[in-house]
C-alpha positions, 0 to 999 in steps of 0.5 A: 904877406900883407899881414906881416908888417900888421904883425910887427906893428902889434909887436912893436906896440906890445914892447911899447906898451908893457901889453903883451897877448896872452898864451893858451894851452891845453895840456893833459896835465891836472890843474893843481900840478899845472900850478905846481910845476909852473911855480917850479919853472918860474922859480928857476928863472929868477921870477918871485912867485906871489901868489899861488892858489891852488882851489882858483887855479891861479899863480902870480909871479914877479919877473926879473924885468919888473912885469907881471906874469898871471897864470890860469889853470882851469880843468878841460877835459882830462886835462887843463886850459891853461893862460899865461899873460904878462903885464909889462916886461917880459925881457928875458921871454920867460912866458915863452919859456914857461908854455915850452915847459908846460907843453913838454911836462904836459905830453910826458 
């Protein structure tokens, strides 16, 4: 229970300051369809992808709120280490959204 009030500190100061932490997932999906269908996803929550480069594993999209979303998709295993951080505002949660798609395309 004493780290409860430190978590919502770290909240409150990510809101604050436009920094939030990132997400990591492993999936069992290749990195090149990793970058695909995020491109996919996030298209369809109204971000505007800015860069997509398939031989690095990265994907840059502008959200709606104004933040920055940066995906890095890199091999593991048979699958991929995937992280996804937001620079700014990430209003509409579409980070959240985005790992929960991953993660249900990744197990099927």
């Amino acid at each position: 229970m004493a780290c409860y009030p430190l978590l919502m500190l770290d909240q409150l100061a990510a809101l604050l300051t436009g920094r939030a932490r990132g997400r990591t997932l492993d999936l069992t999906t290749a990195p090149p369809d990793v970058l695909l269908q995020s491109a996919i996803v996030l298209r369809s929550l109204e971000a505007a992808v800015t860069r997509l480069d398939l031989d690095t594993g990265a994907l840059e999209a502008r959200l709606a709120a104004g933040g920055l979303l940066r995906l890095c998709a890199e091999p593991a295993g048979d699958g991929s280490r995937v992280v996804i951080e937001v620079a700014g505002r990430d209003w509409g949660g579409v980070a959240r959204l985005l790992a929960r798609e991953l993660e249900h395309g990744g197990r099927a």
